[in-house]
N, C-alpha and C positions, 0 to 999 in steps of 0.2 A: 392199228393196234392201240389199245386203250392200257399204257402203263401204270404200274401199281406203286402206290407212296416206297415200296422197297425196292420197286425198279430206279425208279427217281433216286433214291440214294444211293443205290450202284453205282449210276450215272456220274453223279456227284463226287463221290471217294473215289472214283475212277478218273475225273477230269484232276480233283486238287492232287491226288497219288504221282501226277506225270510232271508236275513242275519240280518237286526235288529228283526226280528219276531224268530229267532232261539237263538238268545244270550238273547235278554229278558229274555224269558222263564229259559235259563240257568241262567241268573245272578239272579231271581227272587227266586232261591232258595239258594245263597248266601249272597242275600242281604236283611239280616234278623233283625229285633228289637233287641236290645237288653233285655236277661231276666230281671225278675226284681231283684233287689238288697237284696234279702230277708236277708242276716245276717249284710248288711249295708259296708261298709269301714268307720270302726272306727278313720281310722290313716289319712284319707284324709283331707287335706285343701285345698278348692276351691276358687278361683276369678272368679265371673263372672263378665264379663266386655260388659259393656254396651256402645258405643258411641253415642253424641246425640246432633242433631243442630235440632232444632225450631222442637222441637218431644212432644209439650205440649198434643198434644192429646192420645200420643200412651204410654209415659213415664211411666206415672203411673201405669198402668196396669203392663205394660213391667217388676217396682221391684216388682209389688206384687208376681206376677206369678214366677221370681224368688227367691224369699225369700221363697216362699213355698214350691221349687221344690227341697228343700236339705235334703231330708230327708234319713238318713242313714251315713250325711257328717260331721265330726268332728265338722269343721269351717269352715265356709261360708260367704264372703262379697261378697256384691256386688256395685260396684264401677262404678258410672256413670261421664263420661267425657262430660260436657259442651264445646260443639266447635262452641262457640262463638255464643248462641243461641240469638235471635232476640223478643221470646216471652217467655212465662212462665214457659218454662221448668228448668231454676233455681230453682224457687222460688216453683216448684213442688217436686222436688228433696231433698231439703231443709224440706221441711216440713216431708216426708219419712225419711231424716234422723234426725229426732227428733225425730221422734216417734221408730225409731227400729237404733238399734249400729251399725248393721251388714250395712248399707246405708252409703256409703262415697260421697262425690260428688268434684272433681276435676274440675280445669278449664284448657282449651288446651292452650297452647301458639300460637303464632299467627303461621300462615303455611309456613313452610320454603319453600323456590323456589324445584322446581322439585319434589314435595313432593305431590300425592294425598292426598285430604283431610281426608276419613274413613282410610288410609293407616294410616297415620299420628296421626290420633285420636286410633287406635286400639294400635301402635305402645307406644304413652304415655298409654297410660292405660295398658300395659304387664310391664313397665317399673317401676309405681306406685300401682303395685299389690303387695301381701304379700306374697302370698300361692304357692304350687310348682304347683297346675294345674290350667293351665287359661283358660274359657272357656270367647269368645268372642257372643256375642249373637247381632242380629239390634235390635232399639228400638219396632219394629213392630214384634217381635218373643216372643211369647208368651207359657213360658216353664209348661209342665205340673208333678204334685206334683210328686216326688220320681225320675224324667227324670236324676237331676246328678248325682247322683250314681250311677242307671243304665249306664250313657254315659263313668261315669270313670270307671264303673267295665268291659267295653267293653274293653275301652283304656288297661287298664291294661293286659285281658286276648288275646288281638290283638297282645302283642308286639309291638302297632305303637306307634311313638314319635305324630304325630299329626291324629284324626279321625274326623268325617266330617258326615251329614247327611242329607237328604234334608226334612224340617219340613213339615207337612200337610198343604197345598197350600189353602187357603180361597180365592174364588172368588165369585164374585158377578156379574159382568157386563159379555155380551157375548164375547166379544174381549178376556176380562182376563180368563174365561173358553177355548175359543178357544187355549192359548197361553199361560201360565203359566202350565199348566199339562205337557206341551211338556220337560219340566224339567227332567221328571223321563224317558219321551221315549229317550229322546238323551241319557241321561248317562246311561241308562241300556241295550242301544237296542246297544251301542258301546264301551266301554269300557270293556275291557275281566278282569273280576276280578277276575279271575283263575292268570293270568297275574299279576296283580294289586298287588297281594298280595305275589308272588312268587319275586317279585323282586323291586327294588327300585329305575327304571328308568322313572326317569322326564317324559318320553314318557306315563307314566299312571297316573299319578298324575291328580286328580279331587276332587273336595270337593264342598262343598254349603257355600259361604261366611256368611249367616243368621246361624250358628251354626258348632261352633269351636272348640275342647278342645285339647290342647298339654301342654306336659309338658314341664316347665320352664328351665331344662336345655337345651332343647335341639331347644328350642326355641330359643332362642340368641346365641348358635352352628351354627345353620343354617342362623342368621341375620336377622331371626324373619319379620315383617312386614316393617323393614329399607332396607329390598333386595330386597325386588317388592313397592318400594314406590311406583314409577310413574305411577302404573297399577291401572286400574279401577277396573281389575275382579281378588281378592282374592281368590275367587272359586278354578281357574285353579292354579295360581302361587305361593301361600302361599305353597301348596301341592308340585309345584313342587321344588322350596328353597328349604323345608325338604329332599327332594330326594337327590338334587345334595348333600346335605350335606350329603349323606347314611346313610337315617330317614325314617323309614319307617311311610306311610302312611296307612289311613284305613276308610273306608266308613261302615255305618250300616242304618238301614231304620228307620227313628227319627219319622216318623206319630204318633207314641205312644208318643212321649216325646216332643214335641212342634208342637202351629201352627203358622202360620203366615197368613196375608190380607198384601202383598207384593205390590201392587199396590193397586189402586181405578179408575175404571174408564178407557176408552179406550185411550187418548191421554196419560197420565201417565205410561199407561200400554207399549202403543209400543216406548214412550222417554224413561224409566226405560229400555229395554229388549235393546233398542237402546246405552244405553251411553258405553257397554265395548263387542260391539257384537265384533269389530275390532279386540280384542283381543280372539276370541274363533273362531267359524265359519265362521268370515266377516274377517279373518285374509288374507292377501294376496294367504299366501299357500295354505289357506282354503275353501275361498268361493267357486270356481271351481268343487271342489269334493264335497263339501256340497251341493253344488246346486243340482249336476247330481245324486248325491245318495238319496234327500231325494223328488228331483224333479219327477223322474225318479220312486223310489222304493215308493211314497206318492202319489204322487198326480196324475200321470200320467195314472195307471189301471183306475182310475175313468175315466179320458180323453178321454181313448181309450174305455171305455164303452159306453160313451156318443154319440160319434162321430161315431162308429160302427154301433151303434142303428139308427142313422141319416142316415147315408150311406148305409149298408149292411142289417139293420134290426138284432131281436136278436135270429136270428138264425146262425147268422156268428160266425165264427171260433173266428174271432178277438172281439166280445163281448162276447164268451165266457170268452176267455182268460184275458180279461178286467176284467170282474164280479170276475172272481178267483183271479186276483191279487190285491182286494179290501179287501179282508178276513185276510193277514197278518198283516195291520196297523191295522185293525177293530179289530182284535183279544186281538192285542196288548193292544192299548184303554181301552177295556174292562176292562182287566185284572185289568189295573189301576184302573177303576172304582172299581172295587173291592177290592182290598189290599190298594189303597193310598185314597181309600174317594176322585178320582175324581167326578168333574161332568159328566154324562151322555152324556148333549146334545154337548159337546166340543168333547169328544170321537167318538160320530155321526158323529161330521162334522169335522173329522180327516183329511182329503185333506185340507178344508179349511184353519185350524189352520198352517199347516207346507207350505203353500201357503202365506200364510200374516207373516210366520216366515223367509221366504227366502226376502220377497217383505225388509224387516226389515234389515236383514243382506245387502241386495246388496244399501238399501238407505245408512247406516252406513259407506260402502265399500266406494261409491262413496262420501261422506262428506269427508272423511279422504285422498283419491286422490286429492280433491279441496281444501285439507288443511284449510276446516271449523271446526271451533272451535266450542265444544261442552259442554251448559251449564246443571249444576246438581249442586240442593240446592243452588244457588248462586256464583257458581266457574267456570270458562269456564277451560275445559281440550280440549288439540289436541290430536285427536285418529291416533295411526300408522298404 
């Protein structure tokens, strides 16, 4: 049988489709909740640390949610850093700390040059903490009752100096369904956490900036949140600081232990995903291979199905071969749907979502080539 240049790339999107649809599945059974805290840690004191510019609608929720999520924790503040907010989130803060002790509220100093802003704001607030575990939390992370004790009783029985989780993703608009889920498919369908955990090379280092905890010595060990000032994406490089300082790191699946609504809305959603792609996927070394692995192994079996059907009809070789390599990302999807409380129809339209994720990374690519400057909350940063 003499195959046709669309069979050949059935083949193809159908071989690279099965490396993130093979490690998923694998990581999907080490990357597990933490149980729950049932005898408590007595001896623990926690910081949680909250940063927060013009965050009047999400603040409030944001300390209730943590004041209640201590249960099992010796002592618990939670300490919110005003950086330099514009509307009521003081004067919301303020009122929280009257009413409960455990509520401090700090103001940022103004932002030193070469300094990202949440770098800088997380940075004072590790600095003006009390307690030896600090967990860092966004104002939009909304923790749920008993979650720190479970996260420190993780931290402690992990052996990692800092752990990491990606919280349950709250969308509403179709954009943010299409393209917030894709969260849990990059980091699980590529990062070997057999790896991850066997060893403490930068090279694996990954976290979710919306939910933090490390302990405080090993925190300023490693130069803490002042070694990745300039970075936009915490995620990647808090985790790897820890490394280079030979800290280990550690991921657990936090959907039990907080949610978040991370964005609103379609323009938010792709400037948000946009402001530190540069720094992960849309990285110079990166986009290339990002592109053909997720172009190629996502979105491309659907291409070759379509265009088969067009040409050949779907009795050809090459839509078969298309139709079958639509089943490893769909799988994958799914599964999310089921473990992380995704949505359904963004799973459905799995091509679409990693298609307007790449369109994302290569707009970011090329901004930071033309050396346009990019604004967030009020601050323009240059992405590399």
């Amino acid at each position: 049988m003499i195959l046709t240049p669309l069979a050949w790339l059935a083949i193809a999107a159908l071989l690279v489709s099965m490396l993130p649809f093979l490690m998923f599945f694998k990581n999907l059974q080490a990357y597990l909740p933490p149980p729950e805290a049932k005898d408590g840690l007595p001896e623990v004191g926690v910081s949680v640390l909250i940063p927060a510019r013009d965050e009047e609608g999400a603040i409030g929720e944001a300390i209730q949610t943590a004041l209640a999520s201590g249960a099992g924790i010796s002592d618990l503040e939670v300490v919110v850093l005003d950086d330099h907010s514009t509307d009521r989130t003081v004067s919301i803060v303020r009122e929280w700390s009257l009413r409960d002790p455990r509520v401090r509220l700090e103001q940022a100093p103004d932002l030193p040059a070469g300094w990202c802003g949440k770098q800088h704001a997380c940075w004072v607030l590790a600095n003006r903490a009390k307690h030896d575990l600090l967990l860092w939390v966004d104002a939009d992370v909304r923790l749920e009752p008993g979650s720190v004790g479970r996260l420190a009783g993780f931290l402690n029985r992990s052996g990692a100096a800092l752990v990491s989780g990606v919280p349950r993703q709250i969308t509403g608009t179709l954009v943010e369904q299409l393209l917030i889920p894709l969260i849990h498919f990059v980091l699980l369908g590529f990062l070997p956490f057999d790896r991850m955990r066997k060893s403490v090379s930068p090279a694996y280092a990954s976290g979710c900036g919306q939910l933090f905890l490390a302990r405080r010595d090993a925190y300023f060990a490693a130069g803490g949140h002042e070694a990745i000032k300039s970075t936009l994406h915490d995620g990647i490089h808090l985790p790897k600081a820890f490394r280079r300082a030979g800290f280990a790191t550690d991921l657990c699946d936090a959907t039990p232990l907080a949610r978040c609504r991370m964005y609103h809305g379609a323009a938010q959603t792709w400037k948000g995903l946009a402001k530190n792609a540069t720094e992960g996927l849309a990285s110079n070394g990166m986009i290339v291979p990002a592109t053909l692995i997720l172009g190629l192994g996502q979105v491309a079996p659907w291409v070759v199905m379509v265009v088969a059907w067009m040409r050949e009809g779907n009795g050809s070789l090459a839509f078969a071969l298309g139709w079958l390599g639509t089943f490893p990302g769909l799988l994958v999807r799914l599964a999310g749907v089921r473990r992380f409380g995704q949505p359904v129809l963004g799973a459905l339209l799995h091509p679409v979502g990693v298609f307007l994720l790449l369109v994302i990374q290569w707009q970011a690519r090329v901004m930071a080539w033309l050396g346009i400057r990019f604004a967030w909350r009020g601050r323009r940063y240059t992405q590399t």
